[in-house]
N, C-alpha and C positions, 0 to 999 in steps of 0.2 A: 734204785728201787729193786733190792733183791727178791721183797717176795710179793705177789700178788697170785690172784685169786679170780676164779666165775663159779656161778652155779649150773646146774641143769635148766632151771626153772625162775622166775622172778618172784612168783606168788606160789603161795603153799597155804594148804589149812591143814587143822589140826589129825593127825592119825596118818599123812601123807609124811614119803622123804622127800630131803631135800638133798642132792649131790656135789659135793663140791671137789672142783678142779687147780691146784695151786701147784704153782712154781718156784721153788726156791733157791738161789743161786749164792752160791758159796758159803751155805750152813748144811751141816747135818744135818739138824734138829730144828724146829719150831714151835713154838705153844700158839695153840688155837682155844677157844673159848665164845659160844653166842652171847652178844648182848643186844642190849634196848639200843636203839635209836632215839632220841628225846628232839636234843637240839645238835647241829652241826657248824654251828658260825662261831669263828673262835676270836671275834672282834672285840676285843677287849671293854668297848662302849657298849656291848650287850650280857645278856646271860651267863656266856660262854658255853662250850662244850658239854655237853649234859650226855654223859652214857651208863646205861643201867647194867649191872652185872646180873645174869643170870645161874642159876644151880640148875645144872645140865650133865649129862653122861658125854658129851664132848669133849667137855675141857680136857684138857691133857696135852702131854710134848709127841710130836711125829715125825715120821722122819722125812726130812730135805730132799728135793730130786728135781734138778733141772728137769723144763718142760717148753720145749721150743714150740713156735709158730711156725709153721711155714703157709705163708699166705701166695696169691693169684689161682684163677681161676683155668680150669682146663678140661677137657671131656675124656674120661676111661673107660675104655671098653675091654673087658676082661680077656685074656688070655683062650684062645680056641686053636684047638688044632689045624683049624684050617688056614689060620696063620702060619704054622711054623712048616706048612708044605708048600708054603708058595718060594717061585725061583722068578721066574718073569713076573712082571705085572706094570696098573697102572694107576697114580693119583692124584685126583683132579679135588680144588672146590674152587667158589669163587672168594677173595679176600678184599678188605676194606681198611688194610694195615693204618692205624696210628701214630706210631714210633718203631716208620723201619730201620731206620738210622742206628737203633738204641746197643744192635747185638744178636748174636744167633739168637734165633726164633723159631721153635717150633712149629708147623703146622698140623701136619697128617703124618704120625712116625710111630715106625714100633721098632726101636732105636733102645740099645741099652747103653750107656756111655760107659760104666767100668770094662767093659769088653770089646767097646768100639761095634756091636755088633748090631744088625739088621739094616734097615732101611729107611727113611723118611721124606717127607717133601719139608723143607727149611724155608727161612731167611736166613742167607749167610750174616758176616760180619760186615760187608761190604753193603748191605741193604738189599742185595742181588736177591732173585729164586733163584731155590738150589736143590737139586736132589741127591742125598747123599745113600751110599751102600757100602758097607764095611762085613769081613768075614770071620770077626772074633778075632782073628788073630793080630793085629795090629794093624791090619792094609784099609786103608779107606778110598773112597774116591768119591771125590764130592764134583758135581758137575754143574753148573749155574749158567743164567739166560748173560750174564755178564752185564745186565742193566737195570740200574734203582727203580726201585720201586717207589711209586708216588703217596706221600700221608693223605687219607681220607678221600681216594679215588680208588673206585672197583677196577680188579682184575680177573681171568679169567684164567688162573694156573691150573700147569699139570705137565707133569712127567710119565714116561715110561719105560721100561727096562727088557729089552731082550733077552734072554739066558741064551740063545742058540747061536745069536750073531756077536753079542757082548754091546751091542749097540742101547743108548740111552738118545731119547728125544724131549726135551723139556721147554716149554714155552711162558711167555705171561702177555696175557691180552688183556689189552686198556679198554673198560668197557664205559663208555662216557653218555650216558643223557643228558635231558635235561634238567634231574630231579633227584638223581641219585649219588651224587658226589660234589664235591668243590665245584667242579666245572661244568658247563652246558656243551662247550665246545673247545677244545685244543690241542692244536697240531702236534704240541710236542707227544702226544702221549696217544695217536692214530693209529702209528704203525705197530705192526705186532713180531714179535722178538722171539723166535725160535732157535734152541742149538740143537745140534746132532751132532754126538760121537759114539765114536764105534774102537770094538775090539779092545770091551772090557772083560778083565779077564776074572775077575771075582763072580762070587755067586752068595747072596746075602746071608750070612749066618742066623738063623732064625729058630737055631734051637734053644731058647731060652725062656723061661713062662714066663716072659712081659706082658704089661696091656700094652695094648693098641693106645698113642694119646693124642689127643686133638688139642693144639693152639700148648703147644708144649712138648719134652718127651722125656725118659724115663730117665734122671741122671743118678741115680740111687735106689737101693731099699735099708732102712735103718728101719730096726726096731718092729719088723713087719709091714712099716710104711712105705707108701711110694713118695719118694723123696722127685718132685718135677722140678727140672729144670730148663731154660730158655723158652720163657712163659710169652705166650704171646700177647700184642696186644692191638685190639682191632676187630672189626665183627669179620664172619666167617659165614659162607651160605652153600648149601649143598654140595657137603664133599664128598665124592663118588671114590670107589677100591673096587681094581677088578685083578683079579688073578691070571691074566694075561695082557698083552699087548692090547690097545685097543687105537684105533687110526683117531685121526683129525675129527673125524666127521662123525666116530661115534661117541667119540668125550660129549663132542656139542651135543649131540643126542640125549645123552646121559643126562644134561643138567635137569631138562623138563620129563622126559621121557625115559626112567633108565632101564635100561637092558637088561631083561633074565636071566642072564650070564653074569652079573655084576655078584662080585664079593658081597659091598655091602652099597644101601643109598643112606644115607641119612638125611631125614626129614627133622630141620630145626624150629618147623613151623611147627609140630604134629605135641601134642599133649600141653602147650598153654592155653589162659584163661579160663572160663568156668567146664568146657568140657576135661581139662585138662586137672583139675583141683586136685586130686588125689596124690597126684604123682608129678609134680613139674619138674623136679629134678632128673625125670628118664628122658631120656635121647634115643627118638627110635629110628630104626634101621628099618626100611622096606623093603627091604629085600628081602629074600624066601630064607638064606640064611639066620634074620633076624638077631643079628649081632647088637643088642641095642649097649646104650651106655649110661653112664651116669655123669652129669653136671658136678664138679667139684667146687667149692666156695663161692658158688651161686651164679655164674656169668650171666650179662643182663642178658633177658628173653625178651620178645616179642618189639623186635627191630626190623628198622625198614631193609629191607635186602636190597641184592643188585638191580632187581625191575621193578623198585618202587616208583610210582608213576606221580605221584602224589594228589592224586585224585580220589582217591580214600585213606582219611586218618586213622581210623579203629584196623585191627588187625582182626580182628573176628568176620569183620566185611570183606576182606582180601586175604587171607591166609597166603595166599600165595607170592603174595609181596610182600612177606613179614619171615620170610625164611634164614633168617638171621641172627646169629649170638653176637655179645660184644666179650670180649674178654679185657680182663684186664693183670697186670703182676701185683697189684697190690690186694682183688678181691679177698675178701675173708667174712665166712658167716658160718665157720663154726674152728675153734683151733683144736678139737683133738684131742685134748690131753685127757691123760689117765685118769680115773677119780679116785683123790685121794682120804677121802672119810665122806659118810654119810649122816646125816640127824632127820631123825622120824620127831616132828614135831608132837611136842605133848597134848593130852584134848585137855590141861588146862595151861598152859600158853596163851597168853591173852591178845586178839589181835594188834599186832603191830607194823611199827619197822623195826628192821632186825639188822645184824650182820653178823659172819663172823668175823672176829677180830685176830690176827694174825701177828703175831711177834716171831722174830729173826732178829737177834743179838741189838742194834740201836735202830732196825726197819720195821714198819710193822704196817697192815694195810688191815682195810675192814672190806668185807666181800658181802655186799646189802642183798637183802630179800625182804619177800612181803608176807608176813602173818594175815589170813584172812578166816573167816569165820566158817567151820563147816559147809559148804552149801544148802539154801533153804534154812539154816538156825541161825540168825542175828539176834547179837548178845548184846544192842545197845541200840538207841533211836536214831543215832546218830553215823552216817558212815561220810566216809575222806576219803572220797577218788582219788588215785596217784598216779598222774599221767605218765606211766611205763612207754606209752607207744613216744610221746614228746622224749622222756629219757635218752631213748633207743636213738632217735632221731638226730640228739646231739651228741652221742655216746663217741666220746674220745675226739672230738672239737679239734684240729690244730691252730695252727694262727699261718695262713701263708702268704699274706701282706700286710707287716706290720705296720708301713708309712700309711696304707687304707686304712686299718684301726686308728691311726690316729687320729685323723682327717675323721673320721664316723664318731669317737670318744671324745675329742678334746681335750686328748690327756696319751700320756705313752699307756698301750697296753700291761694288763696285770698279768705276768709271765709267772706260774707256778712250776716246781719241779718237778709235776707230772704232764705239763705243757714238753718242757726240755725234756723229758725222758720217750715223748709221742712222735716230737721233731726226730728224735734220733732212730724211730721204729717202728715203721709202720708198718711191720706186720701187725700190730695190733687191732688195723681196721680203721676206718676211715669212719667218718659222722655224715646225715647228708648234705649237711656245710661242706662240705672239703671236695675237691677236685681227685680223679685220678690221676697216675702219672700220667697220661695220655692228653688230660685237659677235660675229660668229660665225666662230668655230674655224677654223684654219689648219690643210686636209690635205693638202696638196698642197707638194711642196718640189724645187728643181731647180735643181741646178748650172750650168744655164747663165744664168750670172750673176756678178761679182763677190761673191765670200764672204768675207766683212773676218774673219769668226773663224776659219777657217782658215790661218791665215797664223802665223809663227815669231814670237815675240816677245809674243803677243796674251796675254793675262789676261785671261781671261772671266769676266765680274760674277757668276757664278752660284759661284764658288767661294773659299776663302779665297790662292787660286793661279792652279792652271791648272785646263781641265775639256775631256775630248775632246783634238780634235788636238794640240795641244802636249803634253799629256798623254802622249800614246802616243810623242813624241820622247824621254820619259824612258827606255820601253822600246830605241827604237830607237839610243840613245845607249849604252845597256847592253851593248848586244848587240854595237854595233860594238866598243865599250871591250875587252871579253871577248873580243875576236880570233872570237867567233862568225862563220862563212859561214852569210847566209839568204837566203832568198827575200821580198818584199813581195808579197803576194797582196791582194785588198779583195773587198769585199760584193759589188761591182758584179759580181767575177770569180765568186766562189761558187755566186752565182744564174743565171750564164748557165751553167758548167761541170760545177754540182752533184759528186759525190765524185770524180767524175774530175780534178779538180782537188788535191785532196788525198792524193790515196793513192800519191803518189811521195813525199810526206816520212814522215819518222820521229815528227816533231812538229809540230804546230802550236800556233802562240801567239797569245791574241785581244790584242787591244788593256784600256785601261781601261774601257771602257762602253760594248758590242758589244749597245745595248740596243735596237734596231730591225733587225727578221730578218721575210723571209720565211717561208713555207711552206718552198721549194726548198731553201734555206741550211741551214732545222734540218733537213730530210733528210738534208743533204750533209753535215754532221758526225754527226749519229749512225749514217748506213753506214762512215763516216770511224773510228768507233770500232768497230762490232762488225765491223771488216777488222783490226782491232788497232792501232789508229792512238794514238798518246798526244794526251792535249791539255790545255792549260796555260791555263788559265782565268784571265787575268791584271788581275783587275777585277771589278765588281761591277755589278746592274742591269741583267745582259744577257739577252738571248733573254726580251724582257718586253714589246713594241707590235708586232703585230700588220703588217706593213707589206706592199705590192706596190709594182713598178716599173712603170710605163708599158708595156705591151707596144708600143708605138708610138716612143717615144722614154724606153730606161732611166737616161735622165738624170735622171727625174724617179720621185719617190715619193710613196705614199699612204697615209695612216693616217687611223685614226678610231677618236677616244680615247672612255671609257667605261670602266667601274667600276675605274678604275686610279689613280694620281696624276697627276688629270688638269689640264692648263694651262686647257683646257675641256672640253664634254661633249658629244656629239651630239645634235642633235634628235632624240626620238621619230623612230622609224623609219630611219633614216639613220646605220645601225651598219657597214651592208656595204658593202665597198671597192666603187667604180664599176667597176676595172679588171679586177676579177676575180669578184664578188658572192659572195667568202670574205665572212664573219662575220669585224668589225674586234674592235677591242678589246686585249684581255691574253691572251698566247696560255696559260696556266694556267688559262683560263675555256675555253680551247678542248681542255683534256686534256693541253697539251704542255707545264708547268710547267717553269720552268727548270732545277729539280731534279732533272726526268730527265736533263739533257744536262749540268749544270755539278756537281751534287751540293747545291747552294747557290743562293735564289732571294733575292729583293730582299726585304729585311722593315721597312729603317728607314735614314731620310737626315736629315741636319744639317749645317749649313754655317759652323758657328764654327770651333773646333780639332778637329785627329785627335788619335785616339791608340793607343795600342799592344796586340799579342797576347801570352797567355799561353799557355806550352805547358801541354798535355791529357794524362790520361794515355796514351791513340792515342799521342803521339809517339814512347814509351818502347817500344811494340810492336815486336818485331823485324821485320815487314814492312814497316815504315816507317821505323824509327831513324835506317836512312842518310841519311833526306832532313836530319835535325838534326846529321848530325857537324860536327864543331868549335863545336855550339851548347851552352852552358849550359843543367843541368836549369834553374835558375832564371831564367835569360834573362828581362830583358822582351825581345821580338819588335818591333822597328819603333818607339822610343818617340823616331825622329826624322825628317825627312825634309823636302821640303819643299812637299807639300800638307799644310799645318794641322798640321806640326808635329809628326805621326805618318805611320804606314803606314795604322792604320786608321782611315779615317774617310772625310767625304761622302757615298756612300751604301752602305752594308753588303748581306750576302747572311747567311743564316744556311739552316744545315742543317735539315731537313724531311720525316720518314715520310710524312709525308699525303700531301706534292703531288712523292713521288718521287722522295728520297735514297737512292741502294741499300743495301740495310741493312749489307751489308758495308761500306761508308764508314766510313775511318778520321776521325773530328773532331780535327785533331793540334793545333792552339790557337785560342783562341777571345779578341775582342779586350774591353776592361774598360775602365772610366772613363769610359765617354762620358757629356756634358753634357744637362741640361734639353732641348735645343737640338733633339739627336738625339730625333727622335719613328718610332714605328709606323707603314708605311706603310697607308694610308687602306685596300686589298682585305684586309690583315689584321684589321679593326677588326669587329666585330660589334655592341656599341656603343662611344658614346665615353665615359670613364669617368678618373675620376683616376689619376694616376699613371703616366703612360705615357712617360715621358721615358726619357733614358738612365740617368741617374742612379740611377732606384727598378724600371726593367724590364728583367728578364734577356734579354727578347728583344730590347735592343737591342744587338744584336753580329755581327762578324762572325765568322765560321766556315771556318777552312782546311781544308780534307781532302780525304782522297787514297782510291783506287780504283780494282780492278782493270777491263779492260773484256775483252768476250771474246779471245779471238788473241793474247793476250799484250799488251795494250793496258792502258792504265791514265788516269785522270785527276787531275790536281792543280788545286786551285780556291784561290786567295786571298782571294775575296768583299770588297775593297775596292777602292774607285776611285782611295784616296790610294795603295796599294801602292808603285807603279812611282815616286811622286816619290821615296823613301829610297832605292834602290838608290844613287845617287850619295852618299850619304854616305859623308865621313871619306874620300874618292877609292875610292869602290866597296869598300872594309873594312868589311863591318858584315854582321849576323847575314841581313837581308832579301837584302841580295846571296848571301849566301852558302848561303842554304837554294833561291834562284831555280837558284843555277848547281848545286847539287848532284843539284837533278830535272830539270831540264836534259842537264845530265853522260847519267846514266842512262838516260834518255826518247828522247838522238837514237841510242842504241846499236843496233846490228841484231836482236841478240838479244832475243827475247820478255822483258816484265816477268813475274818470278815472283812467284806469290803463293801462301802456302801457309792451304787454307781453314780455315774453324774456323765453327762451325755458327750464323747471323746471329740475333740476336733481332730480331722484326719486330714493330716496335709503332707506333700512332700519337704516341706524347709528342715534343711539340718542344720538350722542355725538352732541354740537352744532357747 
């Protein structure tokens, strides 16, 4: 993949730029050009490929220029004079190392490496603490506790340096409760490990305008960049810097209590959550100095520190035991790069999906955005949610147990070239499927970055097709096919606009797997519905993870998975988002089940073949019948398409009294046949027991139905993710197209939906 591409921004309206960032390796030159997005599945049993050319002041050849990543996460605190007059001193924090085994490791350094110069507190190569002091001139002295350090057990490090005697004292103390590390209690790791030597004869070279860097240290400057190297990884809590000696007894001081004399304290508890929304990437110093810093590719915030007790979850309740970063080397949530051309989108640009398209000699990428309508001026009845925050969320997928895909697929996973091109690079950033190197959970996700699964053409290993973005080209391909006028709205626009955004169309339509939502969003569709708004629920899995954007930069997203279908799980105490100190999770754990908003919530996912709905007797009811005209009582519903070969299948929704299907909810057909494959998901299990496949459990199905909402408003749910690939069958002739456009039809109309009542039974059975 020589060239690839990010923008500034996901969504743009008309009179706005939009910035684009591209790397091209081994051409000079490249041609660029915007086009249409229509359709992206290039399955030969369907449509194919459908891209519109646009007439634009872009097009044209540019020129080529390598654009590297350098991705993990580390804290820089800029260069001051009162660093480079220090000669003694001393550095303490507390650490929670991950992978000490892995290699030097920065912790607390202002360490230049082409010059060998200043000073630092490490992890050698040995796993040991180490404090190292070099004088520019090639001499180092690196001095270490001479004993490993333990993965995921708190310490209590720190070094100090005499200049008058040449002596250095360095310790690491095992700090063990019963709530804060691997262990409650163990001997090996009691004693505490002090060395002293003496009649050093260096004095730290510290004339150099380095940062200060945390959980890393300075190994480069290219290009005006700080180039970190020996990234750490592991959380880190109250690291203290004093400009002189400081004894035993006043480090320990220092951690709760620091001393007025103190260089700098850093407080990692201090500007998260909602008082912190402005600014969460600053790192502040309390001390009178007020040395603060900056958070570099986002290390996670608001983590349980060394004195978590675990007697309070939320960190807003305990600030004080939430004094903790986690770093990692592979962080990344923003790469940097140059901008290499810009497009001011035209005011007549008709909302869409967009990309630019990029050609390099026989490479070529498409770098997607979203056309959206002026704000406040909607140009059509009709708008098509694009779940951006879902995107973000799988944004750059790897595979890191394929024998598990199998066993989950029933089939060898589908490995594309930008799978092989992800495995070989991860600086590109992780999805919050994926693991760091360390083993711990990806929450953090953000499009400023190249996003290889976003892109037309892509087949993404998680499905027997397509999954997400192209995905929602099936819709988007319908809709143009249909002669429909719509609008393209996204997640990003939702949550900054809330129902103000919505209540100029007649209908909105989500995408296939609208399954990462804020708080803001589900507000903004359910005022969206009790204004009388229709909504076409076109997919399955949605309004189900818990998420917030960056209040700093909404490029970026945050989840934190727990008792759901989880990729991973949160440590104890580390359930609430940093950027907001919501309660993360499943928002059905938080009261607001997807069945309140869609009628239909996630119950069971399988990734071999789909297959098809059976109409209910609901269909035959005159308040609904119209949505089945021209359809067969006998119809099968969807028994083609080309996600797996049905409508229904990947991951189903089924209907639900308990967690909030309005009882009036019509169930008008319900899908049948699904395989072994197809399992319950894991929040519906109480235990695990036989028989839970699709084949032997009725509740593997998905659940169409339709309902009124107040104001003459109503809702349709398809509760499948395969849906939208049938629509193209047989050239848009077939039953699934035909029941889409007939609630469609009715739903963009001015006129209130009628519903004539009849008295609900309310009960808890989820059988249908």
């Amino acid at each position: 993949m020589a060239i690839n591409g990010y923008t500034d921004r996901l969504s743009v309206e008309p009179g706005q730029k939009i910035r684009f960032m591209i790397n091209c390796e081994g051409y000079e030159k490249y041609q660029a050009e915007v086009v249409r997005l229509i359709h992206g599945d290039t399955n030969p049993a369907g449509p194919g490929l459908k891209i519109e050319h646009i007439d634009n002041d872009l097009k044209g050849e540019y020129r080529g220029r390598e654009q590297k990543i350098y991705s993990g996460s580390y804290i820089v605190v800029k260069d001051n004079p009162i660093f480079r007059s220090i000669q003694s001193f001393s550095l303490q924090a507390m650490i929670w190392p991950t992978t000490p085994n892995k290699g030097v490791q920065g912790l607390v350094t202002k360490w230049y490496e082409p010059k060998k110069a200043g000073y630092g507190l490490f992890i050698d190569e040995n796993g040991y603490l180490s404090l190292w002091i070099g004088d520019g001139s090639g001499k180092v002295e690196k001095i270490s506790t001479e004993k490993k350090l333990v993965e995921r057990c708190w310490f209590f490090v720190g070094a100090s340096f005499d200049v008058s005697n040449g002596t250095v004292e360095i310790f690491q103390k095992p700090l063990v409760d019963k709530a804060n590390g691997r262990f409650s209690v163990s001997n090996s790791l009691e004693s505490m490990t002090a060395h002293v030597k003496q009649d050093i004869k260096l004095i730290p070279d510290t004339d150099y305008e380095v940062p200060l860097i945390m959980a890393g240290y300075l190994e480069n400057i290219f290009s005006g960049k700080n180039i970190v190297g020996g990234l750490y990884n592991g959380k880190m809590d109250r690291p203290r810097m004093a400009k002189r000696v400081l004894t035993p007894k006043e480090m320990e001081q220092c951690v709760e209590s620091p001393l007025e004399d103190l260089l700098a304290a850093w407080d990692f508890a201090a500007n998260i959550g909602p008082k912190g929304l402005e600014k969460p990437s600053c790192i502040v110093d309390k001390s009178p100095n007020k040395l603060h810093g900056k958070a570099v590719n986002l290390p996670t915030r608001a983590m349980t520190g060394y004195n978590w007790t675990s007697e309070e979850h939320n960190f807003i309740h305990a600030p004080e035991q939430y004094g903790a970063i986690h770093f990692h080397d592979d962080d990344l949530v923003d790469a940097q790069w140059e901008v290499d051309f810009e497009f001011t989108i035209p005011d007549n640009l008709k909302s869409g999906v967009y990309a630019a398209h990029l050609k390099a000699g026989e490479d070529e990428d498409y770098v997607t955005f979203f056309v959206r309508p002026k704000k406040g001026k909607a140009t059509a009845k009709i708008a098509l949610l694009i779940p951006t925050a879902s995107y973000l969320a799988y944004a750059n997928t790897r595979f890191q147990d394929i024998p598990l895909a199998q066993l989950m697929f029933g089939r060898a996973p589908v490995i594309q070239e930008e799978d092989l091109f992800l495995m070989e690079h991860n600086e590109y950033g992780l999805s919050t499927y994926d693991l760091h190197s360390d083993g711990s959970g990806v929450c953090y996700s953000s499009a400023l970055r190249p996003i290889l699964n976003m892109r037309p053409k892509y087949r993404h290993n998680l499905s027997p097709s397509l999954w997400q973005f192209n995905a929602d080209l099936h819709l988007v391909d319908w809709l143009t096919e249909k002669g429909y006028t719509f609008d393209v709205i996204t997640d990003h626009d939702l949550h900054e606009d809330g129902v103000d955004l919505l209540k100029s169309y007649n209908t909105v339509l989500t995408g296939s797997h609208p399954e990462y939502y804020s708080g803001a969003m589900l507000d903004a569709i359910e005022d969206y519905q009790q204004l009388g708004g229709r909504f076409m629920y076109m997919g399955a899995n949605g309004f189900y993870w818990i998420i917030q954007f960056n209040p700093e930069n909404p490029n970026i997203i945050e989840v934190r998975k727990q008792f759901g279908s989880n990729a991973w799980k949160a440590n104890p105490g580390e359930l609430h988002l940093s950027f907001s100190g919501e309660l993360g999770g499943l928002w059905r754990n938080r009261g607001r089940a997807p069945q309140k908003i869609a009628g239909t919530g996630f119950i069971a996912e399988g990734f071999d073949v789909s297959s098809y709905y059976r109409r209910n007797p609901d269909s035959f009811d005159p308040r609904a019948s119209w949505i089945f005209e021209g359809i067969g009582a006998d119809e099968l519903i969807g028994d083609f398409g080309l996600v797996g070969g049905g409508a229904a299948g990947l991951e189903l929704d089924a209907y639900d009294l308990e967690l909030g299907t309005p009882p009036e909810a019509l169930i008008l057909a319900s899908s049948e046949g699904h395989t072994n494959v197809y399992l319950q998901v894991v929040e519906e299990l109480f235990f695990n027991v036989p028989s839970m496949g699709g084949a032997e459990n009725p509740r593997v199905r998905a659940d169409m139905v339709y309902y009124p909402t107040p104001n003459g408003g109503a809702v349709f749910s398809v509760s499948s993710i395969a849906y939208c690939g049938s629509l193209s069958y047989n050239n848009y002739n077939n039953n699934i197209s035909r029941i889409t456009e007939n609630v469609l039809n009715k739903f963009m109309k001015d006129e209130p939906m009628q519903w004539e009542e009849k008295s609900p039974q309310i009960s808890g059975n989820k059988s249908k």
